[in-house]
C-alpha positions as CSV (number, residue, x, y, z in Angstrom):
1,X,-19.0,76.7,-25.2
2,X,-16.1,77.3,-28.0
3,X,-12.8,76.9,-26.6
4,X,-9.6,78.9,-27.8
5,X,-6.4,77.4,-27.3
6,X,-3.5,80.5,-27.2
7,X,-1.1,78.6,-25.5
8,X,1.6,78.8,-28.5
9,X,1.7,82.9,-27.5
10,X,5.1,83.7,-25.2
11,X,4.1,85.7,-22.1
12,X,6.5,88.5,-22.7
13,X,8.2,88.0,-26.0
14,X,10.1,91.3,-26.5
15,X,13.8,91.0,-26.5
16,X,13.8,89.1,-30.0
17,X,11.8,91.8,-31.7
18,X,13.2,95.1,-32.6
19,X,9.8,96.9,-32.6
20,X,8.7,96.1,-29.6
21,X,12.3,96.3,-27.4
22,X,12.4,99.8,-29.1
23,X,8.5,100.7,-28.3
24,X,8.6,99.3,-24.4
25,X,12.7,100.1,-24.0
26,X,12.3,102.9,-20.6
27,X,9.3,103.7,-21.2
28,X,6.6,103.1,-18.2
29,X,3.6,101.9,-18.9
30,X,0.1,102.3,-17.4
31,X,-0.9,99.0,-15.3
32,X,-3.1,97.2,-17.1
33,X,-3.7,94.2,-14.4
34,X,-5.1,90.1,-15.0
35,X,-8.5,89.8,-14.7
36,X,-9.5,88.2,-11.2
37,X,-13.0,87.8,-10.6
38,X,-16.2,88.6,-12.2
39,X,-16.8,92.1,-14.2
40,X,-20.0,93.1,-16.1
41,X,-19.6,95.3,-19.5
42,X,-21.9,96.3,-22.4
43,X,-19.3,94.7,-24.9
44,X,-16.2,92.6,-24.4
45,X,-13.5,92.5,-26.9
46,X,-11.1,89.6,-26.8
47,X,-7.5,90.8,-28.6
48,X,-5.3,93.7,-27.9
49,X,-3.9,94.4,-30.9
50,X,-4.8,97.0,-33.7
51,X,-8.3,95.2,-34.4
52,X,-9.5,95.3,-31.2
53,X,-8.0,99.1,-29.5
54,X,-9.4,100.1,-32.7
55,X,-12.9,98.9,-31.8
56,X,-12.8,99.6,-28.2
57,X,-12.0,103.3,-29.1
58,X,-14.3,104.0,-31.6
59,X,-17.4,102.5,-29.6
60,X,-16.2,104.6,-26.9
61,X,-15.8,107.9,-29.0
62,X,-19.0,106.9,-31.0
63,X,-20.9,106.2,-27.8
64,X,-19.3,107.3,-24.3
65,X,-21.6,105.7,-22.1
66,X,-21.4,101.9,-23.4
67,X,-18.2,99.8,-20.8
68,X,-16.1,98.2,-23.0
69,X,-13.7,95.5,-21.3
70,X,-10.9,94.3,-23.6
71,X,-8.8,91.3,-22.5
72,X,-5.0,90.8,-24.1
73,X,-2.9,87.2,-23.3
74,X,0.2,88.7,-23.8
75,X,0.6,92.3,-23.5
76,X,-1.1,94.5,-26.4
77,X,0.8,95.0,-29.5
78,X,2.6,91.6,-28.3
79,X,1.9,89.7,-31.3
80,X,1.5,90.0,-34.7
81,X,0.6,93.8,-34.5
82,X,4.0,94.9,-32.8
83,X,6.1,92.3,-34.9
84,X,5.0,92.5,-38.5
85,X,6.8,95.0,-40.9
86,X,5.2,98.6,-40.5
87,X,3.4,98.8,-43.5
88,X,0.8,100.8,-44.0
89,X,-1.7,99.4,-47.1
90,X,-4.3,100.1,-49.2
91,X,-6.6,97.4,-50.8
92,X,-6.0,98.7,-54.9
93,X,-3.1,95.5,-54.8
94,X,-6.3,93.4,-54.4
95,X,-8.9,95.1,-56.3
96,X,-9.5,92.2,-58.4
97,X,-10.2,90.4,-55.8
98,X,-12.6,92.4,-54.4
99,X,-14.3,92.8,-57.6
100,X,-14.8,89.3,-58.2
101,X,-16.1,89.6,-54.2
102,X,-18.2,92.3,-54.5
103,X,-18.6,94.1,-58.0
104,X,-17.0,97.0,-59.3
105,X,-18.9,99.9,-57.2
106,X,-18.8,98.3,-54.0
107,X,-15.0,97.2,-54.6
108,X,-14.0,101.4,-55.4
109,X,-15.7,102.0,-52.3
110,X,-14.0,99.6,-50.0
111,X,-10.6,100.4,-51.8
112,X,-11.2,104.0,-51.5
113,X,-12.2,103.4,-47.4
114,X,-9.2,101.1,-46.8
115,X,-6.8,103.9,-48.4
116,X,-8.2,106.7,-46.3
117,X,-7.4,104.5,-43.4
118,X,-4.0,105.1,-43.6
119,X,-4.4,109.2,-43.6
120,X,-7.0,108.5,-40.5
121,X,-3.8,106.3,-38.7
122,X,-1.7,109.6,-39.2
123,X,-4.2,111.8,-38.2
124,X,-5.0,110.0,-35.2
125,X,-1.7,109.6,-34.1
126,X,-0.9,113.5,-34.4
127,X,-4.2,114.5,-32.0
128,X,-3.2,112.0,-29.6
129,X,0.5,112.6,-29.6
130,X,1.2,108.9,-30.9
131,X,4.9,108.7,-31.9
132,X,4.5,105.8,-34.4
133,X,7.0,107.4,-37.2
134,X,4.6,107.8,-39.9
135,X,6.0,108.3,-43.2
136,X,4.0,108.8,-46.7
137,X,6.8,107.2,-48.7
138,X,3.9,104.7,-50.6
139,X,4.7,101.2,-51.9
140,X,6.8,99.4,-54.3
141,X,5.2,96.5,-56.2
142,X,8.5,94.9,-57.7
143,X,9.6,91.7,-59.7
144,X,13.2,90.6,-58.1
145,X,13.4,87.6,-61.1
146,X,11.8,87.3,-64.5
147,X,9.5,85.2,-63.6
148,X,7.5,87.6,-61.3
149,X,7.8,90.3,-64.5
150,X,4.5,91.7,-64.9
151,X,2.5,90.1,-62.2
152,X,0.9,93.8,-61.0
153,X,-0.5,94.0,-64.8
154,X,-3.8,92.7,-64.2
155,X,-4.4,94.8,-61.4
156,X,-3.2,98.4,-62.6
157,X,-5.0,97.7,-65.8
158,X,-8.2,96.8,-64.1
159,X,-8.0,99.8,-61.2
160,X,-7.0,102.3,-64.4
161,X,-10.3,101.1,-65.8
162,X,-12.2,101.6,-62.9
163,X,-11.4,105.3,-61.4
164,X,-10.0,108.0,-63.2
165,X,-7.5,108.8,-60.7
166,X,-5.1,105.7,-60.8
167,X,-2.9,105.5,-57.4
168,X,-0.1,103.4,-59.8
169,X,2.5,104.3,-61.7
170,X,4.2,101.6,-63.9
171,X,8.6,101.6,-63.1
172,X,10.7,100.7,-66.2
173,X,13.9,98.5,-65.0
174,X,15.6,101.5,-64.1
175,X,13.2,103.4,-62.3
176,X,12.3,100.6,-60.1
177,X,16.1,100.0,-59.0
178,X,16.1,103.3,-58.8
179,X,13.1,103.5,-56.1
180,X,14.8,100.3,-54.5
181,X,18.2,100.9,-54.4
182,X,18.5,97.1,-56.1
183,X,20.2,96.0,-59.5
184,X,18.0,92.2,-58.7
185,X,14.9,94.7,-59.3
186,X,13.6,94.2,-62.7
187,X,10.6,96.0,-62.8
188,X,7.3,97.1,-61.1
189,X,4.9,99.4,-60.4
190,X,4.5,102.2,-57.7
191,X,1.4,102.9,-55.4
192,X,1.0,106.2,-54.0
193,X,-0.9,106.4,-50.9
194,X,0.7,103.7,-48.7
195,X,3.1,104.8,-45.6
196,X,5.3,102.7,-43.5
197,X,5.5,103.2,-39.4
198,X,6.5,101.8,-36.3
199,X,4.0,99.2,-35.3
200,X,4.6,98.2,-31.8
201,X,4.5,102.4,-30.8
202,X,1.3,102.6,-32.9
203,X,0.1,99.8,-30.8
204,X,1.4,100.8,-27.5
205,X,-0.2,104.2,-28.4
206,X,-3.5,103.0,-29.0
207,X,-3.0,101.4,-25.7
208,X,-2.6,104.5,-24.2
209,X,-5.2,106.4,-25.8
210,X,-7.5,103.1,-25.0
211,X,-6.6,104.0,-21.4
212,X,-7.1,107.4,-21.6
213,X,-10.9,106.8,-22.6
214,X,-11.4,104.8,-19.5
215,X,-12.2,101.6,-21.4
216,X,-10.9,98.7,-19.1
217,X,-8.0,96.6,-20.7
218,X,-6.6,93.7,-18.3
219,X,-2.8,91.8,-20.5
220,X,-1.8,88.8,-19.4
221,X,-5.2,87.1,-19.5
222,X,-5.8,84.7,-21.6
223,X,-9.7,83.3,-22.6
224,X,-10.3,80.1,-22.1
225,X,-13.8,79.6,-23.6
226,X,-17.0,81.7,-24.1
227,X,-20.4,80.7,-24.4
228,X,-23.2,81.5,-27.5
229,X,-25.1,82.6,-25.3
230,X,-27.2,86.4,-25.0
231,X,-25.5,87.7,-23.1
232,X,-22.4,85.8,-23.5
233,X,-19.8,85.2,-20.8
234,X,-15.8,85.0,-21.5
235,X,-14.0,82.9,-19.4
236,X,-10.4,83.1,-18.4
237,X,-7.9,81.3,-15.7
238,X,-9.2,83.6,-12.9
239,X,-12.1,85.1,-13.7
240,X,-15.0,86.0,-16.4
241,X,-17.0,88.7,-18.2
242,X,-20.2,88.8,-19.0
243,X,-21.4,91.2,-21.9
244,X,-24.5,92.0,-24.3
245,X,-21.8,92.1,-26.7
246,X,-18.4,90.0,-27.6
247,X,-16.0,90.8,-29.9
248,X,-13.0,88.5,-31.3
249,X,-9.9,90.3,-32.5
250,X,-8.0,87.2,-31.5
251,X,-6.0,87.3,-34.7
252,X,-4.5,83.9,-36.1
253,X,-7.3,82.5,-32.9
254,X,-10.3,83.0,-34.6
255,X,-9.4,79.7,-37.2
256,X,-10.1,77.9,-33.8
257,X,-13.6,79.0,-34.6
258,X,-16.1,76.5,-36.1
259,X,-17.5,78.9,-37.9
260,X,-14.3,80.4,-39.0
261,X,-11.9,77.5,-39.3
262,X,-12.5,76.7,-43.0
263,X,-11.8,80.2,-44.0
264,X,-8.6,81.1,-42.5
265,X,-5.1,79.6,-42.1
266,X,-1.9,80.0,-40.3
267,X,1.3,80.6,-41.2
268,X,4.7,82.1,-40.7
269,X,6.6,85.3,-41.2
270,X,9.7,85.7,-40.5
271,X,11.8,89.3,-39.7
272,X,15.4,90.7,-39.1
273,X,16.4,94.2,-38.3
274,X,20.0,95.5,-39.1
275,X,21.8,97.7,-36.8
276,X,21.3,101.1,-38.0
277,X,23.0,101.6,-41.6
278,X,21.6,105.1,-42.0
279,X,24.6,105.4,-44.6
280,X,24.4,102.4,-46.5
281,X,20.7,103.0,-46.8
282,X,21.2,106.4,-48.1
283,X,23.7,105.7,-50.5
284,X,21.0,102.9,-52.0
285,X,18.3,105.6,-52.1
286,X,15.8,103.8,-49.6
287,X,16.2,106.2,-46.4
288,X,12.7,107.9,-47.0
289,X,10.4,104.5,-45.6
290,X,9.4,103.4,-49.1
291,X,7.4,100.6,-48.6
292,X,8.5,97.7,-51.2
293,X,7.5,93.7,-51.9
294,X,8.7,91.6,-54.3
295,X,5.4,89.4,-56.1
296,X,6.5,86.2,-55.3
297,X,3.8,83.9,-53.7
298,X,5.7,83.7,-50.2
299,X,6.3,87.7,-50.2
300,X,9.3,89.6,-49.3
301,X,9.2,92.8,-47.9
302,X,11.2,95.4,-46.7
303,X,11.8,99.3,-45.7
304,X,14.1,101.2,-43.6
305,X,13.7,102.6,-40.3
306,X,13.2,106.4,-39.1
307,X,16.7,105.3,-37.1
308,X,18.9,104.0,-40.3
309,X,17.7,100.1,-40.2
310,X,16.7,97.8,-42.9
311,X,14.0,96.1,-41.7
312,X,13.5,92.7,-43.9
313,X,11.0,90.0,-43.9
314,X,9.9,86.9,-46.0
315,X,6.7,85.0,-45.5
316,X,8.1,81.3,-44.3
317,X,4.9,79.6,-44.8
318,X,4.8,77.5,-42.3
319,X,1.7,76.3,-41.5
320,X,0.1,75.4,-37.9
321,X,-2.3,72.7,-37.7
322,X,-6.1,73.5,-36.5
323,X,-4.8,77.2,-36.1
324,X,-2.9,76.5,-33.1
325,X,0.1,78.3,-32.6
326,X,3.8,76.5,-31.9
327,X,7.4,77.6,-31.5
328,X,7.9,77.3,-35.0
329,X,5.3,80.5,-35.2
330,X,6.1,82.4,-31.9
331,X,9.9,81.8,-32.1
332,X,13.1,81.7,-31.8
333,X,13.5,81.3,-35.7
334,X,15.6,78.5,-36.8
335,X,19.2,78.5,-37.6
336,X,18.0,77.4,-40.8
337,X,15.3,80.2,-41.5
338,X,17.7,82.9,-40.1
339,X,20.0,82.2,-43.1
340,X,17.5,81.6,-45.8
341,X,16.3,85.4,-44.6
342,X,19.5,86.9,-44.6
343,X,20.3,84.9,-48.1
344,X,17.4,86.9,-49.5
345,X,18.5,90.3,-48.2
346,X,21.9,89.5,-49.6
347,X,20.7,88.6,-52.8
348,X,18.6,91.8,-53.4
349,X,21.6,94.6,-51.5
350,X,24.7,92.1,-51.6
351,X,26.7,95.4,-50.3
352,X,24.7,94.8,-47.4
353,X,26.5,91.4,-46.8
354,X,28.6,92.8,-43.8
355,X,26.1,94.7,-42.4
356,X,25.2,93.3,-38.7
357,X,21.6,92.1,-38.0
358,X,20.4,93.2,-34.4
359,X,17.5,91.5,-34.3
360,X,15.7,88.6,-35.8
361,X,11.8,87.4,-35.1
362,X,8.6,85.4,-36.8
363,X,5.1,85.7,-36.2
364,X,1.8,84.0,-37.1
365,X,0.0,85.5,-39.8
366,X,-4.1,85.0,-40.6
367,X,-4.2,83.6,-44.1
368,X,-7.8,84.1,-45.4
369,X,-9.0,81.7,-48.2
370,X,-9.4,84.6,-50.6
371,X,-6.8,86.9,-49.3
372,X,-9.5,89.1,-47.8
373,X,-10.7,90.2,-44.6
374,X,-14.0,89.3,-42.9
375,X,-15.9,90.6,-40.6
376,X,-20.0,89.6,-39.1
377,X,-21.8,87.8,-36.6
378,X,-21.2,84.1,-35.7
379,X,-24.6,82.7,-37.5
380,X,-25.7,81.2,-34.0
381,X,-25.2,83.9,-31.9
382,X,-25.7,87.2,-33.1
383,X,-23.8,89.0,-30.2
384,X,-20.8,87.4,-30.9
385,X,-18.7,89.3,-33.7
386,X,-15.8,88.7,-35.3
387,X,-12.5,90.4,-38.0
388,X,-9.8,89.5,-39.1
389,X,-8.3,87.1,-41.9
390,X,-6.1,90.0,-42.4
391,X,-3.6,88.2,-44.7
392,X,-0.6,89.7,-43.7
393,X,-1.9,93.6,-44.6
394,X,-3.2,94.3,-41.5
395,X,-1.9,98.0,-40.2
396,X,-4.1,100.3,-42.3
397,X,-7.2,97.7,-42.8
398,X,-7.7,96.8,-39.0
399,X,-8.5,100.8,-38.6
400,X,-11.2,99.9,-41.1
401,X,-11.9,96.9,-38.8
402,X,-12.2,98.6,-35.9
403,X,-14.7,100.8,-37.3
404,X,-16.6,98.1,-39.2
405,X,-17.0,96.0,-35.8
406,X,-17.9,99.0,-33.0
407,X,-20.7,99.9,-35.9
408,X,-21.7,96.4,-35.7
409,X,-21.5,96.3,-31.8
410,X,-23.7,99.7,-31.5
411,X,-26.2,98.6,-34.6
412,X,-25.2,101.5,-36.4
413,X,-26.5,101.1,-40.3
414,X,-23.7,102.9,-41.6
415,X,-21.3,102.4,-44.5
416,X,-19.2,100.9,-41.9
417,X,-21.6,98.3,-40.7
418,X,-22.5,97.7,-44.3
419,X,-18.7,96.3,-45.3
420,X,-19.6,93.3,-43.3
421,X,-22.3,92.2,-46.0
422,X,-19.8,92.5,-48.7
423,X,-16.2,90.8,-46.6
424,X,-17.6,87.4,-45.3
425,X,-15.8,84.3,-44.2
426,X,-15.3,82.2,-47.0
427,X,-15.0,78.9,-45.9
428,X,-13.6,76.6,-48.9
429,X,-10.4,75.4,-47.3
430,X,-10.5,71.9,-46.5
431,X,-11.0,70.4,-43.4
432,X,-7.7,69.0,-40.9
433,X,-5.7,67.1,-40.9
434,X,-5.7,67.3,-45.1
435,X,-5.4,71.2,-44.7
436,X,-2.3,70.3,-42.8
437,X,-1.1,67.5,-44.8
438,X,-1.8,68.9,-47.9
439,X,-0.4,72.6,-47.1
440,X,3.1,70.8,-46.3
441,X,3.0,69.8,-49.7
442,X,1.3,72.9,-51.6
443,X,4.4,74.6,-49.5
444,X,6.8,72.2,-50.4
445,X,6.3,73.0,-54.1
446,X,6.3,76.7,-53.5
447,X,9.6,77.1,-52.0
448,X,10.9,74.6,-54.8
449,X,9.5,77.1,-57.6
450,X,10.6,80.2,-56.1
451,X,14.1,78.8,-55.4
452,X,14.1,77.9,-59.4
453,X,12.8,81.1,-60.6
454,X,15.4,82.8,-58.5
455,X,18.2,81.1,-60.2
456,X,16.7,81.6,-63.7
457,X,15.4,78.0,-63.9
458,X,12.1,77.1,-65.3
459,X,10.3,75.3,-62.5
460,X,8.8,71.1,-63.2
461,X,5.1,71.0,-63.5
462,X,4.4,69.7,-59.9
463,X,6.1,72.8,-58.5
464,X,4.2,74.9,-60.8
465,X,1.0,72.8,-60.3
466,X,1.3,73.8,-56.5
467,X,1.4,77.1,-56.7
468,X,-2.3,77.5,-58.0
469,X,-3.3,75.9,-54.9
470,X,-2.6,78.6,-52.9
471,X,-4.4,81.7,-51.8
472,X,-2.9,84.7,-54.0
473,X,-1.4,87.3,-52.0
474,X,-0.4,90.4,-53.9
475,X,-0.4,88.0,-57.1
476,X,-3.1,87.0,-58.6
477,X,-3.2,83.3,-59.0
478,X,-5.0,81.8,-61.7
């Protein structure tokens, strides 16, 4: 019996994020009641967010007839899928990676499957009458200090090699200020294809669409514990399932996983939303829902909202041991974090300074050890699946994942079923507590470096030596 410890989630954790408050602010909801008791179902999916209403939808529209029963600890959408920053990604940003994964062929095809997720998001939201603010504006790649100059090189020459039909577009100095609406901007390169949205109504809609299918989602109920067994049973604090199949979407829960736990870490991200600056934003040129990250190792990101927000984010880094989620995950974020974010903002749009911040929230993010997704099968028992390892690009992808794991869960040999042979777990990372321990200090290094380069200092060695201990994100680390 594997146990899963979620008590670091916040029943009901709304007010601090702006996505969600906006998504669940007057407008009713379908009941979606605790589990009590005992219920039977072909497949049970553990995780309410996009991974698993993803799945649950598409083995109901795939095959009608199969029960799904999806269980959610908070609400869905409640964590990292109603709180992270809308973007809407491709995989070309880590087409290296998946060719040193997975060769050339089978890296273009997962590239090109992962981008056409994001055109499946829109159209799925437009048939089901999904209001999740959808906009094609695609993706800045940016350096916001020389030292980050030229970091999406590697990449663009290596995905212009590849296909004929690039999706980048290299920015000069003053085109990427220009697509930023920031003098700190040096440089960068531009991705068409990527879209930013509103996550929590994307989630909340997939809820309802979920709903609409009859699949059978009980919030509030946490699992406990499951069992290996065929079929397994999912326990929770008042009741259990029993299904042929189990699915864990459980997000930043699945490094609790033995099998998992060596490839997958968890860290922090934290996020502010202004009030609305529709103005401001539109005299800086980034009103239109361009996505744009700078390529620092602990990212940040930022777009602005359909409603004249900036919404701004920074990866904090912080790490939780064994996987389990704290405070310093789940919120409130620091005095201290709250200023080194707004710091950031103000140093990339410094006529920004007065602008008032409505909202400020973090949130646990699945850290893969190769900045990849995984998907598969726990190796001793088959009818337990699992995806995630997201790595902070998780909107557009977990579409992918939701089709990769209802294939698996109906034993369709399709090309969906087939990206699980090509993203497995890889599980290098060392074991706790040195993960932990040494992560404090990998991280301790990292913020020291990118607080240097940001002043125009060279960084020491050490800091410099800690950096290549860390899972790339956008930039490839050597």
């Amino acid at each position: 019996m594997t146990q899963i410890d979620t008590r670091g989630l916040r029943d009901g954790a709304t007010t601090d994020c702006y996505w969600l408050r906006d998504a669940l602010g007057g407008v009713p909801a379908a009941e979606c009641p605790p589990l009590e008791g005992h219920v039977d179902a072909d497949v049970c999916i553990v995780g309410g967010g996009f991974t698993g209403l993803w799945t649950a939808i598409q083995i109901h529209d795939q095959a009608p007839s199969t029960s799904v029963v999806l269980l959610e600890a908070d609400i869905c959408g409640g964590a990292a899928s109603g709180r992270n920053g809308g973007f809407a990604m491709s995989w070309w940003s880590k087409f290296d990676k998946l060719v040193e994964v997975c060769g050339t062929e089978e890296a273009i095809r997962l590239a090109d499957l992962a981008r056409s997720s994001i055109s499946a998001i829109q159209a799925f939201c437009a048939a089901e009458g999904i209001d999740a603010q959808f906009r094609a504006g695609g993706w800045v790649w940016a350096a916001s200090n020389s030292a980050q100059m030229g970091a999406w090189e590697k990449t663009v020459q290596t995905v212009g090699a590849a296909v004929a039909d690039s999706p980048f577009e290299l920015l000069d100095a003053q085109e990427a200020r220009r697509r930023t609406g920031s003098d700190a901007v040096l440089g960068g390169a531009f991705e068409d294809g990527p879209a930013s949205l509103h996550p929590a109504r994307l989630a909340r809609g997939l809820r309802a669409a979920a709903l609409a299918r009859g699949i059978r989602i009980h919030e509030h109920t946490r699992m406990t514990s499951f069992t290996r067994t065929s079929p397994a049973t999912v326990r929770t604090g008042n009741g259990s399932v029993r299904a042929d199949k189990l699915v864990l979407a459980t997000h930043c829960g699945l490094a609790q996983v033995r099998e998992l736990r060596r490839a997958v870490f968890v860290v922090s991200s934290d996020v502010l939303a202004t009030v609305p600056i529709a103005g401001e934003l539109a005299a800086l040129g980034v009103d239109d829902g361009v996505s744009i990250s700078d390529s620092r190792l602990l990212p940040i990101y930022y777009r602005s909202t359909v409603d004249g927000r900036l919404v701004f984010g920074k990866t904090s880094g912080i790490l939780a041991f064994g996987g389990h989620l704290t405070a310093r995950q789940t919120g409130p974020v620091s005095q201290r974090r709250r200023r080194e974010l707004t710091s950031s903002l103000h140093r990339l749009y410094p006529g920004l300074a007065g602008a008032a911040i409505d909202s400020v929230w973090t949130g646990g993010v699945d850290r893969s050890a190769n900045g990849l997704p995984y998907f598969g099968r726990l190796s001793a028992a088959r009818n337990v699946l699992f995806g995630g390892g997201y790595s902070g690009n998780g909107v557009a992808p977990s579409y992918l994942g939701g089709r990769v794991l209802a294939a698996l869960a109906l034993e369709l040999p399709d090309e969906w079923a087939a990206v699980s042979d090509s993203l497995r777990p890889n599980p290098v990372l060392p074991p706790e507590p040195i993960r932990f321990v040494g992560g404090r200090l990998v991280h301790t290094g990292i913020v020291r470096k990118e607080r240097l380069e940001d002043a125009g200092r060279r960084p020491d060695p050490l800091s410099r030596f800690a950096a290549t201990l860390v899972p790339a994100t956008f930039v490839p680390v050597n």
